[in-house]
C-alpha positions in Angstrom: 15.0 -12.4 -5.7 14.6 -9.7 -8.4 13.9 -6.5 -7.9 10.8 -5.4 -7.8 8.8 -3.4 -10.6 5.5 -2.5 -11.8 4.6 -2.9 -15.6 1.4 -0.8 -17.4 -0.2 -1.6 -20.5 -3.4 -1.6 -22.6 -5.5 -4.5 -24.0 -8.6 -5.2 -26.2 -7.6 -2.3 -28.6 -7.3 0.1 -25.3 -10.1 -0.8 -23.8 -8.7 -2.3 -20.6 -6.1 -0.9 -18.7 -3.8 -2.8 -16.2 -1.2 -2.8 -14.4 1.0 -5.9 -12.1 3.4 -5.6 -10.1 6.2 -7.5 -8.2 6.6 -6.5 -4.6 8.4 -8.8 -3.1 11.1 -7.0 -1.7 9.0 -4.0 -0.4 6.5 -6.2 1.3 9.7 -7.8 2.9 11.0 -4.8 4.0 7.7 -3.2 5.5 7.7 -7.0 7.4 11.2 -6.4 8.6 10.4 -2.8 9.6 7.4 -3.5 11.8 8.2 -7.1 13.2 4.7 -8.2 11.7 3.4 -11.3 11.7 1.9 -13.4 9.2 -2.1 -12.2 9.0 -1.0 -8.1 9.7 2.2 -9.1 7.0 -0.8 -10.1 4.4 -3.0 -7.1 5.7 -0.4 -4.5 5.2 1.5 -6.2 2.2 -1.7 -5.7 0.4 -2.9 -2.0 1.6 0.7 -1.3 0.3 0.2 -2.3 -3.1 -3.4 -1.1 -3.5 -2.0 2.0 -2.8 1.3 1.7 -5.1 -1.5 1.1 -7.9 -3.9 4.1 -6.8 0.0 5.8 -7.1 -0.1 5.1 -11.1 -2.7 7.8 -11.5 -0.4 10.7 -9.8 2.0 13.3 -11.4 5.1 15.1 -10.0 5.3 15.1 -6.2 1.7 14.1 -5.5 1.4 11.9 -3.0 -1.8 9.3 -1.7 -2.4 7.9 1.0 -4.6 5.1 1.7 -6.0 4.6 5.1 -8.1 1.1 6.4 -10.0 1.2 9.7 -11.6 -2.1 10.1 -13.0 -3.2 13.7 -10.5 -6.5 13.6 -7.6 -7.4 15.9 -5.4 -5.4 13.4 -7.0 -1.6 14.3 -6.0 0.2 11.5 -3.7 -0.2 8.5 -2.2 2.9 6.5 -0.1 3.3 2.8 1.3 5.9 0.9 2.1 5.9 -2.3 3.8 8.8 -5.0 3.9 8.6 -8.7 7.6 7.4 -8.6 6.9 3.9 -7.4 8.1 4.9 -4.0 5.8 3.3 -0.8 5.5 3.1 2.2 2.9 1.5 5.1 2.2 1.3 8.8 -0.1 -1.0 10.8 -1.3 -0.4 14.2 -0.8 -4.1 15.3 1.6 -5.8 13.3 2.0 -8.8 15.2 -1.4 -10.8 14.7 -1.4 -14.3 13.2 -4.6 -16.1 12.9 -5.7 -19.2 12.4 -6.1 -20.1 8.1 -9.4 -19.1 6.4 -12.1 -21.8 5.0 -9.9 -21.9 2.3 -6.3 -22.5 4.4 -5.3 -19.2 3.1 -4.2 -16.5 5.6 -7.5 -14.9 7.2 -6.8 -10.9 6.2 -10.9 -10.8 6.5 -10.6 -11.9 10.3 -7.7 -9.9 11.1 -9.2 -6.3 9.7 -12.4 -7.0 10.2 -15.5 -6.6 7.4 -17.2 -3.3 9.2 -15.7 -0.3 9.0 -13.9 2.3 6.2 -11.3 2.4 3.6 -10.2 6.4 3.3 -8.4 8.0 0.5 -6.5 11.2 0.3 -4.6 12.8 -2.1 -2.2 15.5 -1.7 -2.4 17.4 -5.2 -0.6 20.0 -4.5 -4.1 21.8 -4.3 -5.2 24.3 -1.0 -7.4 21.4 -0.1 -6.4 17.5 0.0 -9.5 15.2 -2.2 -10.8 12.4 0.3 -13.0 9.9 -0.7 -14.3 7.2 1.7 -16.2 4.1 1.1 -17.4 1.1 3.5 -15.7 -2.2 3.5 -17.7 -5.0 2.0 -15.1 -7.5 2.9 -12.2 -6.6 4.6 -10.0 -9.0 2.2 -8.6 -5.5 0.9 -8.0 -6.3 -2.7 -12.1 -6.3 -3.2 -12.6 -3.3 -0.8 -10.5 -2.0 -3.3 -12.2 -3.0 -6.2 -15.2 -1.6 -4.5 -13.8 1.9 -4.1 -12.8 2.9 -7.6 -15.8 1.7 -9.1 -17.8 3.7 -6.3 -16.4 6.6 -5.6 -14.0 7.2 -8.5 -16.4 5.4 -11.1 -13.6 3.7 -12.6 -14.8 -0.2 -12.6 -11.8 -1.9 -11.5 -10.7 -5.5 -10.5 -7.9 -5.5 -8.1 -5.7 -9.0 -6.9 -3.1 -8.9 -4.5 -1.2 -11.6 -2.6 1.3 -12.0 -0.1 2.7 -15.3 0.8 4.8 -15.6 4.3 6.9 -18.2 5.2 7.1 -20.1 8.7 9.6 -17.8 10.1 7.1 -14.7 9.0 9.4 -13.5 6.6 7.9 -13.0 2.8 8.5 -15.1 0.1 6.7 -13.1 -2.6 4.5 -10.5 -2.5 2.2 -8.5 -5.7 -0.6 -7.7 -7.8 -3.0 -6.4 -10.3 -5.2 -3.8 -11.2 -6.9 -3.8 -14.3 -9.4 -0.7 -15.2 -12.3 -1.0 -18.0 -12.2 2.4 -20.4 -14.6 4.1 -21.6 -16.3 2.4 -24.3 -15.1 -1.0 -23.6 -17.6 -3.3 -25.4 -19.5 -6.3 -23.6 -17.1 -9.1 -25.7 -14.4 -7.4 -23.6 -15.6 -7.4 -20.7 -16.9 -10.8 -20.8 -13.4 -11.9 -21.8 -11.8 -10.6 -19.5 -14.3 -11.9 -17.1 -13.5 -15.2 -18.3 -9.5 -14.9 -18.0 -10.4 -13.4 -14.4 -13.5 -16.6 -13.3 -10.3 -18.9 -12.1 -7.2 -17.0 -12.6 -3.9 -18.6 -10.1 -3.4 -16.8 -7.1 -0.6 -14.4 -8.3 1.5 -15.7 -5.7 1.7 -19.1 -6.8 2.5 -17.1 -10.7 5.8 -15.0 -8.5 7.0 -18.3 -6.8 7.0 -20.1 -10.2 9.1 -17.1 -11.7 7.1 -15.2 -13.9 7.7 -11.7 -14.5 5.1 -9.5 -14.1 5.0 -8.8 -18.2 4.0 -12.3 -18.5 0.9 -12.2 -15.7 0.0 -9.2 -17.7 -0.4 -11.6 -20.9 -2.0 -14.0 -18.7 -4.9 -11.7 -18.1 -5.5 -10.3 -20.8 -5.2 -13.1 -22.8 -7.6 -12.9 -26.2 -7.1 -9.3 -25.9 -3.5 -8.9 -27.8 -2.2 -7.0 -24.5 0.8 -4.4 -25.2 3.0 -3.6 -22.1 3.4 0.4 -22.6 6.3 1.1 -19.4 7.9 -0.2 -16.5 8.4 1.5 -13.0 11.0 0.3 -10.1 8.9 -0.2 -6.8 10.5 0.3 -3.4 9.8 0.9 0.1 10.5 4.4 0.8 10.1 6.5 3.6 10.6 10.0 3.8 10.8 11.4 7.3 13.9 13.1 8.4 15.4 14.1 11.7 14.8 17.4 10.5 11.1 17.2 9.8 10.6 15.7 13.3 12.5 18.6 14.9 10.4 21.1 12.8 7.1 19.1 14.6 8.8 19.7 17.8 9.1 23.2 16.9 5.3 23.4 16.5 4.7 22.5 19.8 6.4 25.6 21.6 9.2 26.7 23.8 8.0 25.6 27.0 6.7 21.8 25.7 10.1 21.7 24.7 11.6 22.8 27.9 9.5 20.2 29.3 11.3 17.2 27.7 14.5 19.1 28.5 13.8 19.4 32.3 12.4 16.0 32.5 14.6 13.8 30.0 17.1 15.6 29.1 16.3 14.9 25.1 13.9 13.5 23.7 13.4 10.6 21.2 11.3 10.4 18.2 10.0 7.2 16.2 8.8 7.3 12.9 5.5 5.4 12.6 6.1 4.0 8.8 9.8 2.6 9.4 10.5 2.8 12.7 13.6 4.7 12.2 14.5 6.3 15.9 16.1 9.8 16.4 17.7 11.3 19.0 17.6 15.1 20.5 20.2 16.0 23.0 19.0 18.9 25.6 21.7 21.2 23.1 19.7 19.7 20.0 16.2 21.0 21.9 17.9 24.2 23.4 18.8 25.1 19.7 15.0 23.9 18.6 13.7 26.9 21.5 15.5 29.6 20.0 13.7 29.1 17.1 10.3 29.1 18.6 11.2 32.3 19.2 
């Protein structure tokens, strides 16, 4: 399996902007990370690369994060995403596997549920984070999406995303699209691109049959002389730290502190977004008082 990327270009003279992505790899790891099965897998292989592609827009150490609270089986999914390709995602129930859609594709829909909100923040470095919320209309993700830049950030957008697990709920191939109409872009375009989009492969099926992501981007954009502009490594990427958890600890005072010390003797700490487990001694915690102070 290759690693995994994200490609940007322009089409129609620069009046559509998209961007595909292979995330294969990353979806794999989140799936190894959180022992997910196969409807959470799809659920959370997809909030991950929406919010990779809403990570396209950032600069420097900005960061967003993408949050989905649906009413199904799932509870709530979350992704975060920098302008480095760098992800990362949690889900509060990873091991739900339904029964296949209408369609005998995996039923995302039925595990998040169609009520409820997707939430975006973004960390700009500013005194204040920007949130913007929207409803789900579908709970599919990749049109919930779709809905949400076109509402709230009044960028119209189509997104696709696809994850496709195997039998022993591991991931075969995970990835997407996200194409974005500029402003100006004339009704031939859009109508053409409507027309690559009407019955366009699941891009699954396009990433088991090997092609690259520079290739879907021809695909659809085709009639619109598409020009691939930069590429981008994607990976899953997590960035707590035994430290930042021991500065949280901190937070919490000397005697909640002492309280873990008097009745654990340490204390352990999981991160929710890789599961990675650390461990303070009753020295490590002693040492974490004296600073309190």
């Amino acid at each position: 399996m290759r690693k995994d990327y994200l490609v940007r270009g322009v089409a129609f003279d620069k009046q559509v902007r998209i961007f595909v992505a292979d995330t294969s790899k990353t979806v794999q790891e989140a799936q190894k990370r959180h022992d997910s099965w196969s409807t959470s897998t799809a659920a959370l292989g997809r909030t991950i690369i929406g919010s990779l592609f809403l990570g396209t827009a950032l600069k420097g150490d900005d960061t967003v994060t993408v949050r989905i609270q649906g009413e199904g089986p799932i509870g709530y999914l979350v992704g975060e995403a920098d302008a480095k390709g760098n992800v990362r995602g949690y889900i509060k129930n990873p091991q739900v596997s339904l029964n296949p859609n209408d369609l005998n594709k995996i039923d995302v829909a039925g595990g998040v549920g169609a009520r409820g909100e997707l939430i975006v923040t973004k960390d700009l470095g500013l005194k204040e984070p920007y949130v913007g919320r929207v409803n789900l209309i579908s709970g599919e993700i990749a049109e919930d999406f779709t809905y949400y830049m076109t509402s709230s950030e009044q960028t119209p957008s189509a997104f696709a995303m696809g994850v496709l697990v195997n039998p022993d709920e591991s991931v075969d191939h995970a990835g997407g699209f996200m194409v974005q109409l500029l402003p100006g872009a004339s009704e031939e375009t859009i109508s053409q691109l409507e027309e690559n989009l009407v019955n366009f492969p699941h891009i699954t099926e396009l990433l088991k049959e090997g092609k690259t992501p520079e290739e879907i981007l021809e695909l659809v954009c085709q009639g619109g002389n598409p020009k691939v502009l930069g590429h981008m490594p994607v990976q899953f990427h997590c960035t707590c730290s035994k430290e930042r958890f021991a500065q949280a600890m901190v937070s919490l005072g000397s005697e909640e502190i002492q309280s873990m010390i008097d009745q654990d003797g340490g204390a352990e700490a999981i991160c929710h977004f890789c599961r990675q487990k650390y461990i303070y001694s009753a020295a490590d915690l002693e040492q974490l008082q004296k600073e309190t102070e």
